[in-house]
C-alpha positions in Angstrom: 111.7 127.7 151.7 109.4 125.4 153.5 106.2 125.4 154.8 105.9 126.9 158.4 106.4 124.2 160.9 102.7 125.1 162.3 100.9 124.7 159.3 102.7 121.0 158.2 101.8 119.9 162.1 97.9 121.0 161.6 98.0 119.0 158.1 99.5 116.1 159.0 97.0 116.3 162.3 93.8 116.7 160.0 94.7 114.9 157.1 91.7 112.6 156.3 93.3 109.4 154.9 89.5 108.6 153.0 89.1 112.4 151.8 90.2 113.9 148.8 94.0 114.7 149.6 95.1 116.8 146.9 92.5 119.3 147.8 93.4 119.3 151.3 97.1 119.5 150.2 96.0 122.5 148.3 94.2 124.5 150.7 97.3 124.1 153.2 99.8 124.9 150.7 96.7 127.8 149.7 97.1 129.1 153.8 100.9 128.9 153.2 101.1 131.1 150.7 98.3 134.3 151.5 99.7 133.9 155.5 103.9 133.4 154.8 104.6 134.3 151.5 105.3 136.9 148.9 105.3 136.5 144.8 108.7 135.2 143.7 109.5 133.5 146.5 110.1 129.3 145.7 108.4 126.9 146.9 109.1 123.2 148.1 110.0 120.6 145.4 107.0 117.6 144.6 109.8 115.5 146.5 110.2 117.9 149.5 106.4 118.3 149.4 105.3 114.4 149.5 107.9 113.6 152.2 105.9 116.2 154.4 102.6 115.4 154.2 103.6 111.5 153.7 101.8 111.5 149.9 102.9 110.3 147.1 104.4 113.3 144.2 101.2 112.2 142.1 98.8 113.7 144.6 101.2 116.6 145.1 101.7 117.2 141.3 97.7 117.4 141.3 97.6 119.6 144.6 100.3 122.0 141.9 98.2 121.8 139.4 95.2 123.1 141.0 97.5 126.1 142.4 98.9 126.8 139.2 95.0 126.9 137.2 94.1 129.5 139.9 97.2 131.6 139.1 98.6 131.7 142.4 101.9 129.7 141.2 103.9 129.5 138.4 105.9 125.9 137.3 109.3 126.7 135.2 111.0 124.2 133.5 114.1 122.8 135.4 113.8 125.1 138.5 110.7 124.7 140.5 107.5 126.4 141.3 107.0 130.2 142.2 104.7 131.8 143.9 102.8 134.4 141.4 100.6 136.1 143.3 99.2 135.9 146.7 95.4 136.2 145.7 94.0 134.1 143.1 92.9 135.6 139.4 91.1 133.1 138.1 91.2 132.6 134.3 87.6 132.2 132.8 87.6 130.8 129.8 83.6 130.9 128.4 80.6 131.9 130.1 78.9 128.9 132.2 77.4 128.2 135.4 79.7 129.7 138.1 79.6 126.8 140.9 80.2 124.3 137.8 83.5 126.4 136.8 84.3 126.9 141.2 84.3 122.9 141.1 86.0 122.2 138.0 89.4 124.0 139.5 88.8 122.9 143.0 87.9 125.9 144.2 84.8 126.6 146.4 82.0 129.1 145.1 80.0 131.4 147.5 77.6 133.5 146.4 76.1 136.8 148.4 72.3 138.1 147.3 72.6 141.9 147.2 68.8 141.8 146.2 66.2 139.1 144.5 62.8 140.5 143.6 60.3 140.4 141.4 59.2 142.7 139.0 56.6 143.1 136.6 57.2 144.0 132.4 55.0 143.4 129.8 52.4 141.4 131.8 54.9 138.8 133.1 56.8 138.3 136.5 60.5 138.6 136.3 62.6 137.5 139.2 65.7 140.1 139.3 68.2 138.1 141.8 71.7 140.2 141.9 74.6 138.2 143.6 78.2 138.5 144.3 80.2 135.5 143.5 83.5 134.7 145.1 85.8 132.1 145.3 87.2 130.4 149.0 90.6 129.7 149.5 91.0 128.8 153.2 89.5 131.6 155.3 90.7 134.0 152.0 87.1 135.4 149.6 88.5 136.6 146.3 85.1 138.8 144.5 85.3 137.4 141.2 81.6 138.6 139.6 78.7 140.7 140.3 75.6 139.1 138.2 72.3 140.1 137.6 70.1 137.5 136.3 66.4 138.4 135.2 64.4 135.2 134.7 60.5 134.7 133.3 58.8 133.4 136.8 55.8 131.9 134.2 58.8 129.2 132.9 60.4 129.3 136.4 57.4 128.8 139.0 58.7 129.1 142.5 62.5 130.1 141.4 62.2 133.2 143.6 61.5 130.5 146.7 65.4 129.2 146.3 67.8 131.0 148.5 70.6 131.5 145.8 73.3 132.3 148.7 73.3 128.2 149.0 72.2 126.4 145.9 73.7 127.1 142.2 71.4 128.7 140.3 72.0 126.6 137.3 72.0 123.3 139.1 68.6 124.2 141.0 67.0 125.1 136.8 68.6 122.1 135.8 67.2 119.6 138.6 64.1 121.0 138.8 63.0 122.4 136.0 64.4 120.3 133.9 66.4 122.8 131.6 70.0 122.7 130.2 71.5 126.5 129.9 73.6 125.6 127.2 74.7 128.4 125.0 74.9 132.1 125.4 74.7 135.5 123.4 76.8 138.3 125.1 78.1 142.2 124.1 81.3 143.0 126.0 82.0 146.4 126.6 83.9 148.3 129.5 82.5 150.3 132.0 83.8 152.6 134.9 82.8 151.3 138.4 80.8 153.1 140.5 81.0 153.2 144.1 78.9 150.6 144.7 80.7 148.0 142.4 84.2 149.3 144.1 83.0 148.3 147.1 81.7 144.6 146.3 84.8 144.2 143.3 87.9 145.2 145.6 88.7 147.9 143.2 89.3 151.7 143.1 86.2 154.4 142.1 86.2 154.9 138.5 88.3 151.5 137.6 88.0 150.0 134.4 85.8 146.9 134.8 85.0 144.5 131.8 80.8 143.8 131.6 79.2 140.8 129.8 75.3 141.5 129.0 72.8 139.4 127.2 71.4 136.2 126.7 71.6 132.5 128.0 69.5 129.8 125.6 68.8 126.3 127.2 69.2 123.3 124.5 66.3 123.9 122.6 66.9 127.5 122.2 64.4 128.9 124.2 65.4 131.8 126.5 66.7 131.1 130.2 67.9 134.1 131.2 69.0 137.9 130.7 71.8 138.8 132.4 74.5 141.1 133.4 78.0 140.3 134.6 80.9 142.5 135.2 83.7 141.0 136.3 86.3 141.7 138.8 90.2 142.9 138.6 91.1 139.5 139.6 89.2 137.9 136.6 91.4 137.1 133.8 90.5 135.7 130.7 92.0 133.8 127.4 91.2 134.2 123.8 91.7 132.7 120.9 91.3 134.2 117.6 91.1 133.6 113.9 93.2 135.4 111.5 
């Protein structure tokens, strides 16, 4: 139930002493499990972990919980962690800036531009950009998202300029336009995938996808954005409600 010899040998090789060692603890431990393992099996102890990559268990308790946020282990009291899965299903708990959410569980965030033009509707430019949005493990791309965001290119000169395969969307309105998407008006509903978003999603024809449609306000209330997500298989999500 340890780590294949190889993989601890490249670690300890690469390990940047000055760089962030948790995450690098976690994309190894990441390789590990989508290369050698299967769900159930157990993984190393924080001790047996810290002794091989020469860390202490704080950093490898970290490394855990990064694993365990992207659901690709589960901790149980008194016995150890498991492996869950063998591709991550992210949890997403509200509707934000994808990159932001990538960061926040140490993840990394690419994004693919299926199309980005403009059209024209009631006298105004609209920039339609459509992207699939994955998360990175290792060499590993889980499709998480396929959005469509329509935005107003009289608020938003030069927006369409941006290549959105590079830069977060979000960050790019907030640095240089000065605006703060902050909260957000959506309809769920479920939809049927066509062949199209089977192909992008990972999914079967005709699977039951869950969509998110409608509006992002900045601070001030004024509108940022209307857009479209539907989410993939691997999304999961957690509510909590009033009774």
């Amino acid at each position: 139930m340890y780590l294949s010899t190889q993989v601890v040998r490249m670690v300890i090789m690469y390990l940047d002493r000055n760089g962030n060692l948790h995450a690098q603890i976690v994309s190894a431990i990441q390789n590990d499990i989508f290369t050698n393992r299967k769900a159930g099996d157990k993984l190393p102890s924080e001790t047996e972990y810290s002794k091989m990559f020469d860390v202490t268990r704080t950093t490898v308790q970290k490394a855990l919980k990064d694993l365990e946020q992207m659901n690709l282990i589960e901790k149980v009291q008194g016995k150890g962690s498991f492996v869950r899965q063998t591709k991550p299903r992210v949890k997403l708990f509200n509707f934000k800036g994808f990159s932001d959410y990538a960061r926040q569980i140490g993840a990394v965030a690419v994004n693919r531009i299926i199309s980005a033009e403009i059209k024209h509707e009631n006298g105004r430019e609209l920039y339609v950009l459509r992207r699939l949005r994955l998360i990175k493990a290792d060499q590993n791309l889980t499709p998480m998202t396929l959005d469509e965001s329509v935005l107003d290119l009289q608020r938003f000169p030069g927006l369409n300029d941006y290549d959105f395969s590079k830069q977060s969307l979000y960050e790019t309105i907030r640095q240089e336009y000065k605006t703060y998407p902050s909260t957000s008006l959506l309809r769920m509903s479920a939809l049927s995938a066509n062949q199209e978003e089977a192909k992008l999603l990972d999914c079967d024809e005709h699977s039951a996808l869950l969509q998110a449609e409608g509006i992002v306000h900045d601070q001030n209330g004024e509108t940022v954005e209307r857009v479209k997500v539907i989410y993939s298989h691997y999304a999961e999500f957690d509510l909590t409600l009033g009774m």
